[in-house]
Backbone as a chain_set.jsonl record, in Angstrom:
{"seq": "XXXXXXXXXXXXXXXXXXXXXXXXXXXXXXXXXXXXXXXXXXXXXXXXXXXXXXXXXXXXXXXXXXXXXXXXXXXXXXXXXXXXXXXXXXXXXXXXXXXXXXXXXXXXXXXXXXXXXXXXXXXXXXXXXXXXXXXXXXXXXXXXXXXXXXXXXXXXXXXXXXXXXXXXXXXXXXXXXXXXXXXXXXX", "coords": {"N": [[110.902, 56.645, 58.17], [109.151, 59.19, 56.413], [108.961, 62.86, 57.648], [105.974, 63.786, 58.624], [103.304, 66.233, 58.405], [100.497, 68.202, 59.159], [98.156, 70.203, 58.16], [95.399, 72.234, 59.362], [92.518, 72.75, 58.688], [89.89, 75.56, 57.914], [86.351, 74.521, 57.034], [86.103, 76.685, 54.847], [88.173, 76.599, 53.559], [90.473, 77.985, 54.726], [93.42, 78.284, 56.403], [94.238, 77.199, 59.333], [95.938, 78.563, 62.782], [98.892, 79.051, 63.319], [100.401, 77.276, 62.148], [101.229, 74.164, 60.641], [100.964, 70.986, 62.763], [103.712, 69.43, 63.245], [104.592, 66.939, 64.352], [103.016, 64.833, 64.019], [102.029, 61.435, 64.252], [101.722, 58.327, 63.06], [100.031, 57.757, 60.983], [96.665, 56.756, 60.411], [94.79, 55.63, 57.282], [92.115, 54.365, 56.01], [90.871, 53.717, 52.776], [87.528, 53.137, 50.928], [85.647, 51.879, 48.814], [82.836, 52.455, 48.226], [82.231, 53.969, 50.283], [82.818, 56.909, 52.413], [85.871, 56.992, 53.812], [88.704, 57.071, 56.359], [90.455, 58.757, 58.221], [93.327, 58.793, 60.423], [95.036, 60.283, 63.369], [97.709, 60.705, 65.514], [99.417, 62.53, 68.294], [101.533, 64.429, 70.071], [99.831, 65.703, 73.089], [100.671, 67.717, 73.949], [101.861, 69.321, 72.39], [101.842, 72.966, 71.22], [100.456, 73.544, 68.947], [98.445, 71.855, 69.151], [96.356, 72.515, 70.524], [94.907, 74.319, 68.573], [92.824, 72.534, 67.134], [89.505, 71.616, 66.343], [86.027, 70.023, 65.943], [84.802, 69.141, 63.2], [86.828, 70.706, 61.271], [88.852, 70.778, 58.306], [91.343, 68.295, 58.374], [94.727, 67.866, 56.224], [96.803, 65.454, 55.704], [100.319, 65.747, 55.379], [103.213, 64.152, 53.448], [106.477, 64.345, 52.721], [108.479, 63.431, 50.002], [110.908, 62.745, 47.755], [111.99, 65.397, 47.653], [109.446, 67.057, 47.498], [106.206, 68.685, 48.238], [103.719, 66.045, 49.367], [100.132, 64.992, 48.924], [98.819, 62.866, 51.609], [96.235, 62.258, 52.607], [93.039, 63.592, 53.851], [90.516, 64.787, 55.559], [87.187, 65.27, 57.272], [87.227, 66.358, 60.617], [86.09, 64.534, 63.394], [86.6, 63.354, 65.874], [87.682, 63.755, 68.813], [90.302, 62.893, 70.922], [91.948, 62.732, 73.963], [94.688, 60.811, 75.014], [96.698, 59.75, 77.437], [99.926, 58.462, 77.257], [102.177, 58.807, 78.983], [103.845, 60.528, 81.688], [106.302, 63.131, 82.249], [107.806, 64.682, 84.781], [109.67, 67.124, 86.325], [110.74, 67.913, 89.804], [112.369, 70.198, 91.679], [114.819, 68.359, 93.015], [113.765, 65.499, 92.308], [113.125, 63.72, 90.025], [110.237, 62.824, 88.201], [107.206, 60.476, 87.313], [104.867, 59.398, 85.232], [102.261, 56.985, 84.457], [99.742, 56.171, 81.621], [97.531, 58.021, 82.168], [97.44, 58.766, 84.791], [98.711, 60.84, 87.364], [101.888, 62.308, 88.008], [104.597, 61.076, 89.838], [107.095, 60.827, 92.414], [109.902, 58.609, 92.738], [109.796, 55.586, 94.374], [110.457, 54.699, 97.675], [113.647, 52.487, 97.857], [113.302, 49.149, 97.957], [114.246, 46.529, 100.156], [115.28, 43.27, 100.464], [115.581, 40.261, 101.323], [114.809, 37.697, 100.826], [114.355, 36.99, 97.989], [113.008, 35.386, 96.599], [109.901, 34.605, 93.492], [106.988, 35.244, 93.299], [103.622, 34.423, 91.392], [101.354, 34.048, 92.381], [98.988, 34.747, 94.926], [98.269, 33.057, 97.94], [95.534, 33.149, 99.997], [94.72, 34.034, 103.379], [94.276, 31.295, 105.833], [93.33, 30.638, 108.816], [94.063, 29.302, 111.934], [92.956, 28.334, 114.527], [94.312, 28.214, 117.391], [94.611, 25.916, 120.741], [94.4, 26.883, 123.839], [94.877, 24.259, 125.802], [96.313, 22.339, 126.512], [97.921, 19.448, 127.483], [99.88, 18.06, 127.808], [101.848, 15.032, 128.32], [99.855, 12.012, 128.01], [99.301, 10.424, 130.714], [98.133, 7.623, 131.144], [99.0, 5.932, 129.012], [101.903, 4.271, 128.38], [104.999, 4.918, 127.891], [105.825, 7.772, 125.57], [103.664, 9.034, 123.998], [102.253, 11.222, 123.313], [102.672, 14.794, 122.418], [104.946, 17.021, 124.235], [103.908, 19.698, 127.063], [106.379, 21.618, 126.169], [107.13, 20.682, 123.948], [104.69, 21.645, 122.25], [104.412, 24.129, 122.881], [106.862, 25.094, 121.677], [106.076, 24.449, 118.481], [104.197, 26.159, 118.388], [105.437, 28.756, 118.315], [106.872, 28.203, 116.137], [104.842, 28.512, 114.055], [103.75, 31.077, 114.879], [105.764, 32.551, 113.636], [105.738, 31.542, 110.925], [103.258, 32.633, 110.133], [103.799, 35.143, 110.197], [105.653, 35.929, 108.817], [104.901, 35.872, 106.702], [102.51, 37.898, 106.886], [104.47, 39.532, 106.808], [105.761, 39.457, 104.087], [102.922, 39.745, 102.833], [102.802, 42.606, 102.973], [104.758, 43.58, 101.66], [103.797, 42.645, 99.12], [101.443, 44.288, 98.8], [102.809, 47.106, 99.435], [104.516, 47.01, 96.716], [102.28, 46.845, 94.588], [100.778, 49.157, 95.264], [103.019, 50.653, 94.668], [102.881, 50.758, 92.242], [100.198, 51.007, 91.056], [100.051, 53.854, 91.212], [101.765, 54.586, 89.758], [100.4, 54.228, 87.955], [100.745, 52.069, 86.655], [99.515, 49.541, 87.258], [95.92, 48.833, 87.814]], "CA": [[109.63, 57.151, 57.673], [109.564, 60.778, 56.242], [108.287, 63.535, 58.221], [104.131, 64.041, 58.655], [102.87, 67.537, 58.382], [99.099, 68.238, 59.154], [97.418, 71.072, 58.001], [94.048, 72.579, 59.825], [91.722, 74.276, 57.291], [87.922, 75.355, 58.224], [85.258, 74.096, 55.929], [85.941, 77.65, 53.655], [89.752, 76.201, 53.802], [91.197, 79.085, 55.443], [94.73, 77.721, 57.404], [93.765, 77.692, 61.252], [96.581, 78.808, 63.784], [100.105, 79.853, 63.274], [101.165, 76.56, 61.004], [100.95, 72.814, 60.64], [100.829, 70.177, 63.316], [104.549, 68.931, 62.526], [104.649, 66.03, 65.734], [102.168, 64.313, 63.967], [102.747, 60.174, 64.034], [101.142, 57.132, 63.09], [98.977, 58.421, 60.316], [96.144, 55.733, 59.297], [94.413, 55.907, 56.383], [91.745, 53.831, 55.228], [89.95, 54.065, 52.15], [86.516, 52.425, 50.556], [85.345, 52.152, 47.083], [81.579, 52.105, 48.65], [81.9, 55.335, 51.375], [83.896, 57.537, 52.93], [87.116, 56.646, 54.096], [89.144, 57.819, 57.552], [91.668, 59.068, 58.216], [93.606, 59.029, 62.285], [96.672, 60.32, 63.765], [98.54, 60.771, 66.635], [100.694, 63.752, 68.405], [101.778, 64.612, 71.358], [98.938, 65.827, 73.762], [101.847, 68.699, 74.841], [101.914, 70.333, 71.309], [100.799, 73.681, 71.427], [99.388, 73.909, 68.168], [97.1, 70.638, 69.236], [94.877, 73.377, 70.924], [94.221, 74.633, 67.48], [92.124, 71.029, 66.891], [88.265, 71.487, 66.727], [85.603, 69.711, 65.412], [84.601, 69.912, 61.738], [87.738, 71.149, 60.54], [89.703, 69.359, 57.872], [92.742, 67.608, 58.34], [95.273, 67.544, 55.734], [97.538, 65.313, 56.113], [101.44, 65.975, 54.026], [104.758, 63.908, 53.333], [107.752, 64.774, 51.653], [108.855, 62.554, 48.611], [111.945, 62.795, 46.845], [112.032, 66.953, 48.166], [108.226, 67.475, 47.655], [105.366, 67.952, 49.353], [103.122, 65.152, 48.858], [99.357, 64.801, 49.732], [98.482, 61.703, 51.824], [94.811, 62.349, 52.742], [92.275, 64.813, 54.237], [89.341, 64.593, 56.197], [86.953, 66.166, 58.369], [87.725, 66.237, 61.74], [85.038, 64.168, 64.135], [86.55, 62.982, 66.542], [89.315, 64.305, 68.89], [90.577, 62.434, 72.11], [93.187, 62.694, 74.708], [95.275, 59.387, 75.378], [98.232, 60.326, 77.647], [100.289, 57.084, 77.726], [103.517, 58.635, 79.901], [103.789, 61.746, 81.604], [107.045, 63.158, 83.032], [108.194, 66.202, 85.203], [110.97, 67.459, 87.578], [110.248, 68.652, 90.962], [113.647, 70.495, 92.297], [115.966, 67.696, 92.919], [113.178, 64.243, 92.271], [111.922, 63.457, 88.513], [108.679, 62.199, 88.659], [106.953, 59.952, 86.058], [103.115, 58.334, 85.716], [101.682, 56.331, 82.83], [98.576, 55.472, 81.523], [96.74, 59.15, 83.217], [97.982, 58.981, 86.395], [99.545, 62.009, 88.097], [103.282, 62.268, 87.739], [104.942, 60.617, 91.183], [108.403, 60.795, 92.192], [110.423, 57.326, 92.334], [108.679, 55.252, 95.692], [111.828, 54.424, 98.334], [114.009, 51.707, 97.511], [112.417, 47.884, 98.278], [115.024, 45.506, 101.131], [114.684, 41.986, 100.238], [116.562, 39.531, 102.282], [114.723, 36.69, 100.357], [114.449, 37.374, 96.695], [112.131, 34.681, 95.62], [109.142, 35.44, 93.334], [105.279, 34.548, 92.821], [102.619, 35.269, 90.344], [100.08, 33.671, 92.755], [99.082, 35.254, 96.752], [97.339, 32.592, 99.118], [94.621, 33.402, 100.715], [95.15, 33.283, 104.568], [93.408, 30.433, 106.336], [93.074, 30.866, 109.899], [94.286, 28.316, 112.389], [92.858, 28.653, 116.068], [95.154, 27.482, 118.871], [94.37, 26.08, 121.677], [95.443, 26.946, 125.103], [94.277, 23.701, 126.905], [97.069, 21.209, 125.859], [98.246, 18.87, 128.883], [101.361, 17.198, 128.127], [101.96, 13.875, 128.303], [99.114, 11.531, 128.992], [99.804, 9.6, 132.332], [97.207, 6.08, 131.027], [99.696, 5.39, 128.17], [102.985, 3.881, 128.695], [106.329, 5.73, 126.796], [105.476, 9.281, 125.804], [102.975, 9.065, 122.933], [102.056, 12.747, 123.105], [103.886, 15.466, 122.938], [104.858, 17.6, 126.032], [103.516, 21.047, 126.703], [107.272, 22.579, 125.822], [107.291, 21.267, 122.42], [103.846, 22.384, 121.963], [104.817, 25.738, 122.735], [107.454, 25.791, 120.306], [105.299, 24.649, 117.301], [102.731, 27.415, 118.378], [106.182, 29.606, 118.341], [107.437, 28.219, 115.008], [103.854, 28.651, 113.69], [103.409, 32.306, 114.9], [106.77, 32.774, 112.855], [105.704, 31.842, 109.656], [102.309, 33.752, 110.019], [104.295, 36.704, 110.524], [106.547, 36.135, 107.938], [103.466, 35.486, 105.666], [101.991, 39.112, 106.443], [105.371, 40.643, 106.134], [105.447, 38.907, 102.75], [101.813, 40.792, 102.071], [102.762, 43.837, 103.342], [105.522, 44.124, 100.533], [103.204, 42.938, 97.694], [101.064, 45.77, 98.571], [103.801, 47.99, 98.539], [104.722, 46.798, 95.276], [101.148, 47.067, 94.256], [100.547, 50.481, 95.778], [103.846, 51.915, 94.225], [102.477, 50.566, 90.486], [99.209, 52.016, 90.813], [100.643, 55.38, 91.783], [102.312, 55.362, 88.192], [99.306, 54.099, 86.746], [100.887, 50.746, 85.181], [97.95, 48.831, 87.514], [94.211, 49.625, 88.315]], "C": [[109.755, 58.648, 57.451], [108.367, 61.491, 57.105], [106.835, 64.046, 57.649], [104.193, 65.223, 58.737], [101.221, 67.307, 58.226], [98.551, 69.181, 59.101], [95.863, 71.082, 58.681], [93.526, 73.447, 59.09], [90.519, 74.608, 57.896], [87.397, 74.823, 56.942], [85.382, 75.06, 54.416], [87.444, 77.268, 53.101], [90.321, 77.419, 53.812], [92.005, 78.43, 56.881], [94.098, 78.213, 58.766], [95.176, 77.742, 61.956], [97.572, 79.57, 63.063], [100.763, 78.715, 62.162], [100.785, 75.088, 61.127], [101.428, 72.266, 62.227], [102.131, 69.191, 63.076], [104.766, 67.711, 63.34], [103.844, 65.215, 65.361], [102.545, 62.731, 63.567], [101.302, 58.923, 63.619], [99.652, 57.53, 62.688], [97.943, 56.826, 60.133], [95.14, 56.231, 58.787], [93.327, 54.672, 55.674], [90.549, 54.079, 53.67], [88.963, 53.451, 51.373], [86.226, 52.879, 49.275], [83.737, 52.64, 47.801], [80.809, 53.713, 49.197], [82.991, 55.744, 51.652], [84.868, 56.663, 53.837], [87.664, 57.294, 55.55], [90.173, 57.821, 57.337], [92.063, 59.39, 60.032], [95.238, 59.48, 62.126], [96.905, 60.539, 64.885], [99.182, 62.261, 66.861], [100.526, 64.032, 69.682], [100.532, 65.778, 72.052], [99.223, 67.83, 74.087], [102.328, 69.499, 73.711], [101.262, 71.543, 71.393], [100.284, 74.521, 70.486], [98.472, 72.732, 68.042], [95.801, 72.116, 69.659], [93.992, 73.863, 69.769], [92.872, 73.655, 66.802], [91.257, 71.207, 66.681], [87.728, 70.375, 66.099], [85.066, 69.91, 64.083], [85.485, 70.432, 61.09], [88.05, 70.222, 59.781], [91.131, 69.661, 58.339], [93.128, 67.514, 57.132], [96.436, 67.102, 55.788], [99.252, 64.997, 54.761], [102.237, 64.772, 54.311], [105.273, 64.762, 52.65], [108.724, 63.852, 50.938], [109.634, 63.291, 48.07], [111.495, 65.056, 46.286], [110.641, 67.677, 48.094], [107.2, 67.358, 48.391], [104.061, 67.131, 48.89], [101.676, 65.241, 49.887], [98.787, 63.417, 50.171], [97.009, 61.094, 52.08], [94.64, 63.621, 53.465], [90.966, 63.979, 54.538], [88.706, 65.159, 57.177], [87.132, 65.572, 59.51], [86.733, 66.14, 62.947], [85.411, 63.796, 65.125], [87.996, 63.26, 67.411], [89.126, 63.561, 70.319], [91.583, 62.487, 72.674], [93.654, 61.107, 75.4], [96.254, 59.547, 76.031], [98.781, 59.018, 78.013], [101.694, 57.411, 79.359], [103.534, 59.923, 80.168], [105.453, 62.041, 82.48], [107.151, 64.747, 83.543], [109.195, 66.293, 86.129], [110.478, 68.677, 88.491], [111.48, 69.386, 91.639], [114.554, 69.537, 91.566], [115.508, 65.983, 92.439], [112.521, 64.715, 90.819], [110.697, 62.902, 88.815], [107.947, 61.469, 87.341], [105.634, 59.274, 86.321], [102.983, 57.868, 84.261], [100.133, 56.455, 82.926], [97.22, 57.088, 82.377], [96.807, 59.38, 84.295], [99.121, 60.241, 86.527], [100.654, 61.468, 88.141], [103.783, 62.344, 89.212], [106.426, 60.542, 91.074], [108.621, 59.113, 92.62], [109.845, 57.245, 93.784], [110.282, 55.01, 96.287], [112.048, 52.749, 97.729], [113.031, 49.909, 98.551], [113.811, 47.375, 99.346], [114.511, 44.065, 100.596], [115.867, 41.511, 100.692], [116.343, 38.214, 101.571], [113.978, 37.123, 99.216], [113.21, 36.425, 95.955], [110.809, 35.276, 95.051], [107.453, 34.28, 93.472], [104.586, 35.231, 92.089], [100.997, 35.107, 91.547], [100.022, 34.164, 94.541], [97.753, 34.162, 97.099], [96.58, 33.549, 99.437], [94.858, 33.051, 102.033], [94.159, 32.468, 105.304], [93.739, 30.794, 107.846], [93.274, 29.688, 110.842], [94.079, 28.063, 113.966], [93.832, 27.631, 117.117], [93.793, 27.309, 119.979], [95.235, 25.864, 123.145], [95.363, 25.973, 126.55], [95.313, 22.267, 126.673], [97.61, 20.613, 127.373], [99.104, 18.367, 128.58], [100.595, 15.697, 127.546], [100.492, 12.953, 129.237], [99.228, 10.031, 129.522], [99.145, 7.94, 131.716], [98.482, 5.147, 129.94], [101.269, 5.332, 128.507], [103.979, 4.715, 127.119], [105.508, 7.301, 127.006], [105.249, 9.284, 124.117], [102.667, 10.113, 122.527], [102.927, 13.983, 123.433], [104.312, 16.332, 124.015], [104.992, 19.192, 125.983], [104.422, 21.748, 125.92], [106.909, 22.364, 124.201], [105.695, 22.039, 121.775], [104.087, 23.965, 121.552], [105.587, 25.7, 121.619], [106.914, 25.238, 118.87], [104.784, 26.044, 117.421], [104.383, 28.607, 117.944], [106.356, 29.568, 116.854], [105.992, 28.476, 113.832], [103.701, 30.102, 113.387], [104.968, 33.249, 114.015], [106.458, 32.536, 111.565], [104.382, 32.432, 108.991], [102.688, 34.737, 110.252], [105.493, 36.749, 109.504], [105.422, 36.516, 106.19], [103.026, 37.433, 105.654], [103.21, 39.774, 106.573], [105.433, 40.64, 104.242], [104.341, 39.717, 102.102], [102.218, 41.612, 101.958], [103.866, 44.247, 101.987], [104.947, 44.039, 99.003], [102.838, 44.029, 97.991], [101.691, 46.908, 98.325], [103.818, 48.176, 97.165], [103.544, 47.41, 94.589], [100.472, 48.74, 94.329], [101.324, 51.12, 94.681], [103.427, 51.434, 92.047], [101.042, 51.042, 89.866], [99.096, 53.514, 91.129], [101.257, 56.005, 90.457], [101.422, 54.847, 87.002], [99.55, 52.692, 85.707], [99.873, 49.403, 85.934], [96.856, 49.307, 87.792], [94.148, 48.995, 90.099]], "O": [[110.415, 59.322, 58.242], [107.237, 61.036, 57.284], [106.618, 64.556, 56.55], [105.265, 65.598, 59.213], [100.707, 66.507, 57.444], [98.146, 69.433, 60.236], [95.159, 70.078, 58.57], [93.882, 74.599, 58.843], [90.057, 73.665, 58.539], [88.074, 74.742, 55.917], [85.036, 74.674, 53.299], [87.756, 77.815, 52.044], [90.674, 77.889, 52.731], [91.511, 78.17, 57.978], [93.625, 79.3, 59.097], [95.777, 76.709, 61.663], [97.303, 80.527, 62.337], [101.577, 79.144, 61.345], [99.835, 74.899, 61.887], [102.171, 72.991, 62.889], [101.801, 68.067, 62.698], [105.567, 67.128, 62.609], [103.592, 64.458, 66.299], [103.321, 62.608, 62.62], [100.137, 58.948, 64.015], [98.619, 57.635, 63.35], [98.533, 55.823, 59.731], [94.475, 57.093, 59.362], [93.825, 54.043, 54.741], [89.467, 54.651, 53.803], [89.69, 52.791, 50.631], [86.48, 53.969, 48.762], [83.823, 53.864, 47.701], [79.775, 54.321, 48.923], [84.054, 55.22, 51.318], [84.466, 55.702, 54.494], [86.908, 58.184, 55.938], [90.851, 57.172, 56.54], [91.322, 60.033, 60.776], [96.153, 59.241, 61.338], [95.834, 60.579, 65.491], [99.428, 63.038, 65.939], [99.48, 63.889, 70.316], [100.381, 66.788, 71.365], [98.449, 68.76, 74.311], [103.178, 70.358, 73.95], [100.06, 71.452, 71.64], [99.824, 75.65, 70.652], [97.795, 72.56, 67.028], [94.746, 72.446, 69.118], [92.762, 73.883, 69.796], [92.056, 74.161, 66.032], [91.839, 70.535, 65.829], [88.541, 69.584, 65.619], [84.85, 71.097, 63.837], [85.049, 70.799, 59.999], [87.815, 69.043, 60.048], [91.782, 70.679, 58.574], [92.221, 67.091, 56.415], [97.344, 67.925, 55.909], [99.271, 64.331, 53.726], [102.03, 64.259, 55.411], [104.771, 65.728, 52.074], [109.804, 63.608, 51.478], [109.322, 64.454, 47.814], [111.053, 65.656, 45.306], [110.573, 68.812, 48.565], [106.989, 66.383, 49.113], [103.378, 67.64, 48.002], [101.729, 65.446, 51.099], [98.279, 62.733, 49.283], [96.635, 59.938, 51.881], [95.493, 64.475, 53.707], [90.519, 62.955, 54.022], [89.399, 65.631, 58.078], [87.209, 64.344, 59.561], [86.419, 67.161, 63.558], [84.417, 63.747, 65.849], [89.12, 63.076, 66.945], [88.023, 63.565, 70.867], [92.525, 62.269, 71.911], [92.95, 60.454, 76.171], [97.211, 59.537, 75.257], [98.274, 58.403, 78.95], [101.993, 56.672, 80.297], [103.305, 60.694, 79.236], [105.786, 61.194, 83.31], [106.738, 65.741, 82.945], [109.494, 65.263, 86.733], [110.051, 69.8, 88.224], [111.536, 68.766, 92.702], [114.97, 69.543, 90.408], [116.409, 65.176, 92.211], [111.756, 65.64, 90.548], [110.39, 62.572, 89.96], [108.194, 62.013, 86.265], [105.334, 58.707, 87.372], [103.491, 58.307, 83.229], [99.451, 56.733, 83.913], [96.21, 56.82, 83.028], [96.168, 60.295, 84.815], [100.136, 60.419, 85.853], [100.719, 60.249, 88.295], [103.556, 63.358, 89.873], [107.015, 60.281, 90.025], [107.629, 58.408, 92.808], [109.477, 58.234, 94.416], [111.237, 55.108, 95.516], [111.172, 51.989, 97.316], [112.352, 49.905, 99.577], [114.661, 48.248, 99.177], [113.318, 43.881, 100.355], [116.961, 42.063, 100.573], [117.314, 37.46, 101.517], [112.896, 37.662, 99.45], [112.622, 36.757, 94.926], [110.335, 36.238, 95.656], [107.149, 33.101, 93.656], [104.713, 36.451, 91.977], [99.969, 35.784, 91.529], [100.968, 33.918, 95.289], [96.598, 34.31, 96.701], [96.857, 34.727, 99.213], [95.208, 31.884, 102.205], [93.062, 33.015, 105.416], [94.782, 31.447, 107.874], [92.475, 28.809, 110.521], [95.019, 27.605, 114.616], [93.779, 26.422, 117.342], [92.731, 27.909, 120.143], [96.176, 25.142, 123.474], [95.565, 26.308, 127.717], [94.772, 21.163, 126.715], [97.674, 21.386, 128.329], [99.433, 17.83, 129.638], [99.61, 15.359, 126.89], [100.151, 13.057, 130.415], [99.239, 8.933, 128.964], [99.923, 7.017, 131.96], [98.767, 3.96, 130.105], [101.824, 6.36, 128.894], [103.706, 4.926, 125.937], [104.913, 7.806, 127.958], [106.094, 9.439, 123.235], [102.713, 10.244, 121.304], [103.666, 14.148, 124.404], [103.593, 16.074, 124.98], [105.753, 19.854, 125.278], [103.962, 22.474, 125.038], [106.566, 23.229, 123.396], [105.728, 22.908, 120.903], [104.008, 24.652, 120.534], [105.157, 26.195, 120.578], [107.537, 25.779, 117.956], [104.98, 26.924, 116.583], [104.1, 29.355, 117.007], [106.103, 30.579, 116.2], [106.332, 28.627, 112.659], [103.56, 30.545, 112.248], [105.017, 34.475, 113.914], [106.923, 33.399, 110.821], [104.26, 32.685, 107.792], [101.822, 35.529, 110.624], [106.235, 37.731, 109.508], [105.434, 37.171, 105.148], [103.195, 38.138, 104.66], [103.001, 40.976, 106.408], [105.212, 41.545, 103.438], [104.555, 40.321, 101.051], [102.292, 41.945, 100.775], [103.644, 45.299, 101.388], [105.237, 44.748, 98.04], [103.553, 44.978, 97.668], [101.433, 47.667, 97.391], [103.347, 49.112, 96.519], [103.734, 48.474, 94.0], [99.79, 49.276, 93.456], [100.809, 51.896, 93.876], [103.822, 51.937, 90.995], [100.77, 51.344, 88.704], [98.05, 54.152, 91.253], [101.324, 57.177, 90.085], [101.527, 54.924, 85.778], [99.012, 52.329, 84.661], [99.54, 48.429, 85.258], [96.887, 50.503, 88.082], [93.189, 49.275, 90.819]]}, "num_chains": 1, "name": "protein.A"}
């Protein structure tokens, strides 16, 4: 695509700043038989002839065709907004990076995973009360129909093992979760 150039004029068209707006991307242009027409563009936030910008000015916006400069449109200038999609910076020896308006964070510490598997979906935890009144084996019934306090215990053991594996399991979405709303790529 050939290079955009955007002129700032006032209303008397007298050039505003020091020169064109040369960073300028992703011109659109529509125009109506009926009414006025628009015109949008893009440019880095971090230009520092954006400051030049106001309201009411026109925009003219250039190419360059086969070595000339070509006019693509013009329009006054109603509406100005800041969109910052990615921001980066270097702190010493840590880069730092945010999206989406979020403050620029250095990289979060590395993750450990011992078991790699994934999910899109988090349970909800249900709640399972013990109780601490279990008797063994009962004496009326012949064999051993029920089970006997030990193995009890070790359910309740192998139990309190995978509820604790369960909120380690949370504790790393959130992580996850934490370190992605820190660079702004969740709410």
């Amino acid at each position: 695509m050939p290079a955009l150039r955007v002129d700032l004029e006032t209303s008397a068209g007298v050039k505003v700043g020091s020169g064109p707006l040369i960073r300028a991307t992703n011109v659109r242009v529509t125009r109506r038989l009926s009414k006025a027409g628009t015109v949008a563009f893009d440019f880095p936030a971090s230009d520092r002839k954006a400051a030049n910008i106001a309201s009411k000015q026109i925009a003219k916006v250039w190419t360059r065709r086969a070595g000339a400069q070509v006019a693509v449109a013009a329009g006054i200038v109603d509406n100005i907004a800041a969109r910052e999609y990615m921001r980066g910076e270097a702190s010493g020896t840590a880069a730092m990076i945010g999206f989406l308006g979020a403050a620029a964070a250095a990289r979060a510490a590395a993750y450990t995973q011992t078991f790699s598997t994934t999910a899109r979906t988090v349970p909800a935890y249900t709640t399972n009360a013990q109780n601490a009144a279990y008797t063994g084996i009962n004496n009326a019934q012949a064999g051993t129909p029920y089970a006997q306090l030990t193995d009890l215990n070790l359910l309740r053991v192998a139990y309190e093992n995978l509820r604790a594996s369960y909120d380690e399991t949370v504790k790393v979405l959130n992580s996850v979760i934490d370190d992605l709303q820190t660079f702004g790529l969740v709410g």
